[in-house]
DOVEXGU-573589 format. One record per residue (C-alpha): residue number from 0; residue in one letter; x, y, z. Coordinates in nm, 2 decimals, decimal comma. Layout:
<pts>
<pt resi="NUM" resn="a" x="X" y="Y" z="Z"/>
...
</pts>
This chain:
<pts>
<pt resi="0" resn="x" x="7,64" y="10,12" z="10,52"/>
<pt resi="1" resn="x" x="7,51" y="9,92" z="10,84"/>
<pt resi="2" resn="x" x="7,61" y="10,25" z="11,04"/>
<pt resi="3" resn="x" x="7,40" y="10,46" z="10,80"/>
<pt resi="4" resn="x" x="7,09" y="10,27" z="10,79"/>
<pt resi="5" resn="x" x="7,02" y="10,06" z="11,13"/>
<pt resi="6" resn="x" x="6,80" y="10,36" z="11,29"/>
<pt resi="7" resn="x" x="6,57" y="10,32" z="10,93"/>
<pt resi="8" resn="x" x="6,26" y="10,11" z="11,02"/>
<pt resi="9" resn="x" x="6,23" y="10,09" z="10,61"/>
<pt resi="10" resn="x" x="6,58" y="9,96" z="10,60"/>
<pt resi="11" resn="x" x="6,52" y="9,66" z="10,89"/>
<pt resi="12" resn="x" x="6,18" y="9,60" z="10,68"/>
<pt resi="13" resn="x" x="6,31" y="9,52" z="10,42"/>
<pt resi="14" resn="x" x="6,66" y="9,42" z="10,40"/>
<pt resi="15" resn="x" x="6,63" y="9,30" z="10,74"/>
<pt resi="16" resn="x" x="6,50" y="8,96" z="10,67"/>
<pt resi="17" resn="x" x="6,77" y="8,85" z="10,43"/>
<pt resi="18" resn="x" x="7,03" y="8,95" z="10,68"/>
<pt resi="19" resn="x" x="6,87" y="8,66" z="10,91"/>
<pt resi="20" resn="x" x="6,88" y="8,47" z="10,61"/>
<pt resi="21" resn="x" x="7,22" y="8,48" z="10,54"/>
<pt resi="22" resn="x" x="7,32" y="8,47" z="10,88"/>
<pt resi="23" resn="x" x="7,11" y="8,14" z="10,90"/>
<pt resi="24" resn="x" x="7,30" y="7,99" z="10,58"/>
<pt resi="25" resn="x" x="7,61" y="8,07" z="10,67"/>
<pt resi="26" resn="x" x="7,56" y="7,89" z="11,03"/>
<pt resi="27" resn="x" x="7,40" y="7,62" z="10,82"/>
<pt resi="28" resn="x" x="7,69" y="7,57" z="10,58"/>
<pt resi="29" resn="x" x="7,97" y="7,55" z="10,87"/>
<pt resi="30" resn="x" x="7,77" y="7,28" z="11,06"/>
<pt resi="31" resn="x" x="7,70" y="7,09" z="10,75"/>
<pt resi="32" resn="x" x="8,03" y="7,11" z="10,64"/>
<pt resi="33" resn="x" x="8,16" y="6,94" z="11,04"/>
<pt resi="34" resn="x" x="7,86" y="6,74" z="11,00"/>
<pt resi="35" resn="x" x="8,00" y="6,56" z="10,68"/>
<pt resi="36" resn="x" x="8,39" y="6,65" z="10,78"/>
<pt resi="37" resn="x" x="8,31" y="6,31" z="11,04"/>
<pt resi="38" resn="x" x="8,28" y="6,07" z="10,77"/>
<pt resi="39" resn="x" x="8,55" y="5,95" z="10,47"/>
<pt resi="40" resn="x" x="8,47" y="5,87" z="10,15"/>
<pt resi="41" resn="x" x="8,59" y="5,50" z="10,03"/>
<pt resi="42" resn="x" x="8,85" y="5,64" z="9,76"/>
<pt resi="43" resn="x" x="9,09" y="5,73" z="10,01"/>
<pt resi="44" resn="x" x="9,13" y="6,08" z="9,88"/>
<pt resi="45" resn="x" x="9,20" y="6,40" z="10,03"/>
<pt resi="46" resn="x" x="9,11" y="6,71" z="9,89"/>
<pt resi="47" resn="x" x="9,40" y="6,82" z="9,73"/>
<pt resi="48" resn="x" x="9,41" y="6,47" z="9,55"/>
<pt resi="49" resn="x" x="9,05" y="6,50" z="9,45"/>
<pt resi="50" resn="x" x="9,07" y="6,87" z="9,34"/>
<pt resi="51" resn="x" x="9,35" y="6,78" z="9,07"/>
<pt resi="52" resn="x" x="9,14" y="6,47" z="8,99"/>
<pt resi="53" resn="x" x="8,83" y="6,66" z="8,92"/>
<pt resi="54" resn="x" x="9,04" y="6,92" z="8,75"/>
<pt resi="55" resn="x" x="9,22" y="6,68" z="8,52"/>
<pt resi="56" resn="x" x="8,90" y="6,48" z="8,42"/>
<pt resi="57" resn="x" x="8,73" y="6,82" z="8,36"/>
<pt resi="58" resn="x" x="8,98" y="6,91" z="8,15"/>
<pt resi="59" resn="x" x="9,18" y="7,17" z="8,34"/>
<pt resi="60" resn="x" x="9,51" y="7,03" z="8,30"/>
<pt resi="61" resn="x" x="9,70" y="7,35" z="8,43"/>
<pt resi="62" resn="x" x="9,58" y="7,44" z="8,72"/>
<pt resi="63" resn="x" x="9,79" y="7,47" z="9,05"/>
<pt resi="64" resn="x" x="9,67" y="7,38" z="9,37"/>
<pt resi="65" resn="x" x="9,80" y="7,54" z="9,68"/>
<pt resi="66" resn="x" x="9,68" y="7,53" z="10,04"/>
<pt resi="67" resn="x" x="9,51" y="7,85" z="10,21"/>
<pt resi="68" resn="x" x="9,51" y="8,00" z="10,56"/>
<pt resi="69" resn="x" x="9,16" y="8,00" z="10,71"/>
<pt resi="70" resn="x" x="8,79" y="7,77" z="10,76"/>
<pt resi="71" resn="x" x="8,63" y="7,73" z="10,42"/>
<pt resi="72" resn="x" x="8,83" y="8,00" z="10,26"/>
<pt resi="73" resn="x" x="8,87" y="7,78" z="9,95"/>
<pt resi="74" resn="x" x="8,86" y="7,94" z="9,61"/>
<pt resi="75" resn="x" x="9,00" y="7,95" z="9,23"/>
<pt resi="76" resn="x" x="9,18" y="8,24" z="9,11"/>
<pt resi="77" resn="x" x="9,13" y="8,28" z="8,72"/>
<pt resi="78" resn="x" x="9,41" y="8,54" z="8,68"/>
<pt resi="79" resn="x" x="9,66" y="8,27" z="8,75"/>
<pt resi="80" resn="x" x="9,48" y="7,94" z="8,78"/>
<pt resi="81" resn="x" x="9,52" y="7,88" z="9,09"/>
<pt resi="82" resn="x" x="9,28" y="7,69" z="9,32"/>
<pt resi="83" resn="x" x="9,35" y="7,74" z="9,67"/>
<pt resi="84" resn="x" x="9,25" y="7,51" z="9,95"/>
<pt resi="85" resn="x" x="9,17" y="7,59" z="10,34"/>
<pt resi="86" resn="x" x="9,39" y="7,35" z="10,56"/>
<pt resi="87" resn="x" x="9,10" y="7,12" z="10,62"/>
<pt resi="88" resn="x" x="9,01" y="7,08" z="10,31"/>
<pt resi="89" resn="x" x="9,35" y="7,05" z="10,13"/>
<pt resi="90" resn="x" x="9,46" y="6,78" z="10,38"/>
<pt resi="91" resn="x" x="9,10" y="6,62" z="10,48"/>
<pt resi="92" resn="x" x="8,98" y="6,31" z="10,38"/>
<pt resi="93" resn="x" x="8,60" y="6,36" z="10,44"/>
<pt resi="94" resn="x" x="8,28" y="6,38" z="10,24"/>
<pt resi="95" resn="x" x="8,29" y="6,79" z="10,32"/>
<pt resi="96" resn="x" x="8,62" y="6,78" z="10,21"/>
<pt resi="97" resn="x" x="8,59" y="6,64" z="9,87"/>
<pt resi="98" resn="x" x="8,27" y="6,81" z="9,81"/>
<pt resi="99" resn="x" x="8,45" y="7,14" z="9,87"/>
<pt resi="100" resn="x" x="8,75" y="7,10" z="9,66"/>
<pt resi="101" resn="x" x="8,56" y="6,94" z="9,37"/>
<pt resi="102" resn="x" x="8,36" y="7,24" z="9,39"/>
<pt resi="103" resn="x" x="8,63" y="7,48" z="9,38"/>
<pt resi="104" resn="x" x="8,80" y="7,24" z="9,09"/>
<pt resi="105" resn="x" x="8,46" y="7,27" z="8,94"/>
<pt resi="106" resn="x" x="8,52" y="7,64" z="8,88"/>
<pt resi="107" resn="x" x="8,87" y="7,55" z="8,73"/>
<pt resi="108" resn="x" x="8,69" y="7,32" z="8,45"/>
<pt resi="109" resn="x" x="8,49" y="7,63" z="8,37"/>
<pt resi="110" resn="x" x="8,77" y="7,85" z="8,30"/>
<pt resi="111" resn="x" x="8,93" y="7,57" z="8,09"/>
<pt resi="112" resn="x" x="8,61" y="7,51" z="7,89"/>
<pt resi="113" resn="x" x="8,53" y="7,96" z="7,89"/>
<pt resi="114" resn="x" x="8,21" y="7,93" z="8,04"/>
<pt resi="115" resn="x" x="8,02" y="8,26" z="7,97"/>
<pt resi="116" resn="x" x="7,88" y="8,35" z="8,30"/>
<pt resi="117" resn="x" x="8,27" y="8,30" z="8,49"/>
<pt resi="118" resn="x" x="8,43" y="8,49" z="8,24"/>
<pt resi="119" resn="x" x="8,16" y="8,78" z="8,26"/>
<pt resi="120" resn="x" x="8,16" y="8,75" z="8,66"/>
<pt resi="121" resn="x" x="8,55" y="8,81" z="8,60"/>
<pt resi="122" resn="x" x="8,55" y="9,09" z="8,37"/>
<pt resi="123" resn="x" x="8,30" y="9,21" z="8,63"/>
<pt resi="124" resn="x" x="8,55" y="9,24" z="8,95"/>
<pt resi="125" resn="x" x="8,76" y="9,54" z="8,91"/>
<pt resi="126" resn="x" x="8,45" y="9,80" z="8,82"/>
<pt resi="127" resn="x" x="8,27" y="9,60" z="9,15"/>
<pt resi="128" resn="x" x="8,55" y="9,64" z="9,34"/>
<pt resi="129" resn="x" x="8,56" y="10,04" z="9,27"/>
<pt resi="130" resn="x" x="8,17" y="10,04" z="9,32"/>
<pt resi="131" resn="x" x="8,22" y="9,92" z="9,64"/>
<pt resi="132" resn="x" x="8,42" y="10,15" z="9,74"/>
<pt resi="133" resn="x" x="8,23" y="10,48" z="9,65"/>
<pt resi="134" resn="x" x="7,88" y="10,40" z="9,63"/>
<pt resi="135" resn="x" x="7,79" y="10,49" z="9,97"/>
<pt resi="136" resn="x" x="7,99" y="10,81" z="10,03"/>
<pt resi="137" resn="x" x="7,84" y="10,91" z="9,67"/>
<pt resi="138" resn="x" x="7,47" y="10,87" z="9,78"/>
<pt resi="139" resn="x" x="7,56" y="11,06" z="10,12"/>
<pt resi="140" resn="x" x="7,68" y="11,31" z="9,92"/>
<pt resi="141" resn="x" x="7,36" y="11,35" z="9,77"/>
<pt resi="142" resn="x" x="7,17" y="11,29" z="10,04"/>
<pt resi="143" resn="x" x="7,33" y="11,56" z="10,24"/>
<pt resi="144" resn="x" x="7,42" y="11,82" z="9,98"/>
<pt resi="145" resn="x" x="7,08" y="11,96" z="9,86"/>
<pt resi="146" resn="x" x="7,24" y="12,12" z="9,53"/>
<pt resi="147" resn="x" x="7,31" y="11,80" z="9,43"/>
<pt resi="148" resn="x" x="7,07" y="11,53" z="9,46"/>
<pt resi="149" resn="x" x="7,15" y="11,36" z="9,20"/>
<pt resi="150" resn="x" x="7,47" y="11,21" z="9,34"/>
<pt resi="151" resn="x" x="7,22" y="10,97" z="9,48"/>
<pt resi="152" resn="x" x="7,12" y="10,78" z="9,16"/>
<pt resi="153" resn="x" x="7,48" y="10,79" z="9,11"/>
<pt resi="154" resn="x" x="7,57" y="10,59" z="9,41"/>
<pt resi="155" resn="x" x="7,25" y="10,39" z="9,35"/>
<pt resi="156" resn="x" x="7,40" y="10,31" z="8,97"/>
<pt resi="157" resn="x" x="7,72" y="10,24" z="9,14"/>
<pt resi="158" resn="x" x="7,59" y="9,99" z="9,41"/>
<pt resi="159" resn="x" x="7,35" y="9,81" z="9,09"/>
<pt resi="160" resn="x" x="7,69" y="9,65" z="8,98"/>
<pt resi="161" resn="x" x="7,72" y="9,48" z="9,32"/>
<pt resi="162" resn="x" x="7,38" y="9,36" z="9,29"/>
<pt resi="163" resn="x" x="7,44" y="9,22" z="8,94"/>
<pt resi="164" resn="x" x="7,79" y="9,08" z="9,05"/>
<pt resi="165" resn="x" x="7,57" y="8,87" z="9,32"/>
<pt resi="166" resn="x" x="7,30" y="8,74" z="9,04"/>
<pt resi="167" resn="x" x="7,59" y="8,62" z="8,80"/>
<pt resi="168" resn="x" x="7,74" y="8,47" z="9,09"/>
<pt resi="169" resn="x" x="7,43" y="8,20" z="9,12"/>
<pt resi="170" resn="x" x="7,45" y="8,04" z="8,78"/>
<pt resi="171" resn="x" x="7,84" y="8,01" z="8,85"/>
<pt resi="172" resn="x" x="7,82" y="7,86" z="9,19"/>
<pt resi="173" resn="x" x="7,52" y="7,58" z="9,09"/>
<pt resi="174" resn="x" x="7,75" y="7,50" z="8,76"/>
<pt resi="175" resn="x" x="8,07" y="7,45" z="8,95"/>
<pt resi="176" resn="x" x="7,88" y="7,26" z="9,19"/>
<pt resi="177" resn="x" x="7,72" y="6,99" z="8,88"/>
<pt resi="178" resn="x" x="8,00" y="6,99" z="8,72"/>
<pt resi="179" resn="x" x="8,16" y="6,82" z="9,03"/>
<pt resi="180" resn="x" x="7,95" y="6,61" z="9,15"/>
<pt resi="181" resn="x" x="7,88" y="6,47" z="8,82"/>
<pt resi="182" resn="x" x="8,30" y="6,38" z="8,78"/>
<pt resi="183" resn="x" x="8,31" y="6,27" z="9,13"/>
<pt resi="184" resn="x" x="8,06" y="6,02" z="9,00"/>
<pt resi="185" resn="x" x="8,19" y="5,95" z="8,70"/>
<pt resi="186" resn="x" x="8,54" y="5,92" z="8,86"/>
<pt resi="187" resn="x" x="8,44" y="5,70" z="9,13"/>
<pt resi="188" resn="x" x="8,59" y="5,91" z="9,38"/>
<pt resi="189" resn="x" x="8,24" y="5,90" z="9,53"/>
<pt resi="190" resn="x" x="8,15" y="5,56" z="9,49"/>
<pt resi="191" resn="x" x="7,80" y="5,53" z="9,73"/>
<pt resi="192" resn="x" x="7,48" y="5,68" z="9,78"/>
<pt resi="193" resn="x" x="7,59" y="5,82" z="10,08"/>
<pt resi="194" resn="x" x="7,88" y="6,01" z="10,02"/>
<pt resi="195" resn="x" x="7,67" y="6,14" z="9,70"/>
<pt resi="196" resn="x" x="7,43" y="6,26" z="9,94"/>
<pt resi="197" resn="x" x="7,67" y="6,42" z="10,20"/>
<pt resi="198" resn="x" x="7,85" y="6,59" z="9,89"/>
<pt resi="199" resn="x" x="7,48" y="6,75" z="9,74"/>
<pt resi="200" resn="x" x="7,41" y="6,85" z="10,14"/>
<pt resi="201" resn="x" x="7,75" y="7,05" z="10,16"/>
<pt resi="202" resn="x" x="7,74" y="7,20" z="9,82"/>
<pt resi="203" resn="x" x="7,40" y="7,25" z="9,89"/>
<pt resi="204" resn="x" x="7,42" y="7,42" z="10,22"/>
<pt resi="205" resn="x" x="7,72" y="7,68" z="10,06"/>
<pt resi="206" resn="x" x="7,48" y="7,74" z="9,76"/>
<pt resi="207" resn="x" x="7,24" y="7,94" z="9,99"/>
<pt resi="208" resn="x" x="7,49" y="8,13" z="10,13"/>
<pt resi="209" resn="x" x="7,50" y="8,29" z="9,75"/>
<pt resi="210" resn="x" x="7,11" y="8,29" z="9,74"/>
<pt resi="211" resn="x" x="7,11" y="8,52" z="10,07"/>
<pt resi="212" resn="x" x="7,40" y="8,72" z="9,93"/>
<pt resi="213" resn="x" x="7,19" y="8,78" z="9,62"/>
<pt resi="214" resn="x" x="6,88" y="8,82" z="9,80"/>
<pt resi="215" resn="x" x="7,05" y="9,10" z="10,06"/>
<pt resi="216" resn="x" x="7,21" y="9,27" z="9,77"/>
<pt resi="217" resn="x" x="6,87" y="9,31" z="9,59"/>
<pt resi="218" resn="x" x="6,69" y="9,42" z="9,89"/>
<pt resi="219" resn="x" x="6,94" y="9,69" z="9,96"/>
<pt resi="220" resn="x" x="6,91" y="9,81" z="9,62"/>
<pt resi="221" resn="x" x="6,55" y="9,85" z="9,64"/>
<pt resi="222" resn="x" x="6,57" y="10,06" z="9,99"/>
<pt resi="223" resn="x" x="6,82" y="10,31" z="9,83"/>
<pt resi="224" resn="x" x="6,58" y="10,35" z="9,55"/>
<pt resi="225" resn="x" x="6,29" y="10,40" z="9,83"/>
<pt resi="226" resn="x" x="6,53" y="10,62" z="10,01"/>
<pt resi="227" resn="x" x="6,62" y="10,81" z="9,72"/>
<pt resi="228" resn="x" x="6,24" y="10,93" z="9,61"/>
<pt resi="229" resn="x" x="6,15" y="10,96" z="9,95"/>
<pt resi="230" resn="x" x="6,45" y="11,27" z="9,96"/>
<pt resi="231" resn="x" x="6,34" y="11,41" z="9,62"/>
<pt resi="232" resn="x" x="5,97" y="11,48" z="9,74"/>
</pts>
């Protein structure tokens, strides 16, 4: 897609600025997370510890935890209830790294308790996952074969369910993230002001990452639209 579009002025307009964005939150997120990854939280936990507790008082008593290959590659499978944890989260003992897992754990308690928007975001994945793969050679196909223009709305239609993927994804990420710091209060496993704060700067810091995601996703939609009657006249 990045191939197809970077000589389109229209394109760098106006998807162009939430590109910077999400580059910017996704810098943002990794130095607030070593930020916060300097300083331990007085419970003593690490993450793996204070995933299962955050689980367990969420009422997700079934969930597995495993450790992950990767940097802040942490995240809860539904399909077997799994929450997976990067190596410095699983094993760290540090604000970032309680913030993190009690987020992912937060996503576990959802599951348990069938929140609506998870469930539709999962129901969503395997028609996303075939959207992403075609959309872009459909709306080529229209662009470039003049018999059939319409192809174009049809990768547009096609690339919509990525968009709407990336707008359920925001009300899942913000709950996840209340529902954990509000039992890592409750628990005590962050017991001052200032690990409260370093937890909200973290979670807060990942949360735009889904904002710019959102925002890109939404732009891009709105230039193959523009694209698309631009061809047709």
């Amino acid at each position: 897609m990045f191939a197809l579009f970077m000589f389109d002025p229209l394109y760098w307009l106006m998807v162009g600025p939430t590109i910077l964005l999400a580059l910017w939150a996704s810098f943002k997120v990794q130095s607030t997370f070593r930020e916060y990854q300097q300083f331990g939280v007085r419970s003593g936990m690490n993450g793996a510890e204070a995933a299962r507790a955050v689980a367990h008082a969420g009422g997700a008593m079934d969930v597995t935890i495993e450790e992950t290959d990767g940097f802040l590659s942490d995240h809860y499978d539904p399909t077997s209830k799994t929450l997976r944890l990067s190596p410095d989260v699983y094993h760290g003992r540090s604000i970032s790294a309680i913030a993190v897992a009690a987020h992912e754990a937060g996503h576990a308690i959802q599951h348990a308790k069938a929140y609506t928007w998870l469930t539709f975001r999962s129901q969503m994945v395997p028609m996303v996952k075939i959207g992403s793969m075609l959309w872009v050679w459909v709306f080529l196909a229209g662009m470039f074969i003049s018999s059939m223009p319409w192809l174009q709305t049809v990768g547009i239609i096609l690339f919509s369910a990525t968009v709407v993927f990336q707008l359920v994804t925001l009300p899942v990420e913000f709950d996840a993230s209340n529902r954990a710091k509000a039992v890592l209060a409750h628990t005590g496993i962050v017991s001052t002001q200032e690990e409260a704060t370093g937890v909200s700067k973290v979670l807060g810091a990942a949360a735009m990452t889904y904002v710019a995601g959102a925002l890109t996703a939404i732009m891009t939609l709105l230039h193959l639209i523009l694209r698309s009657r631009s061809s047709d006249e």
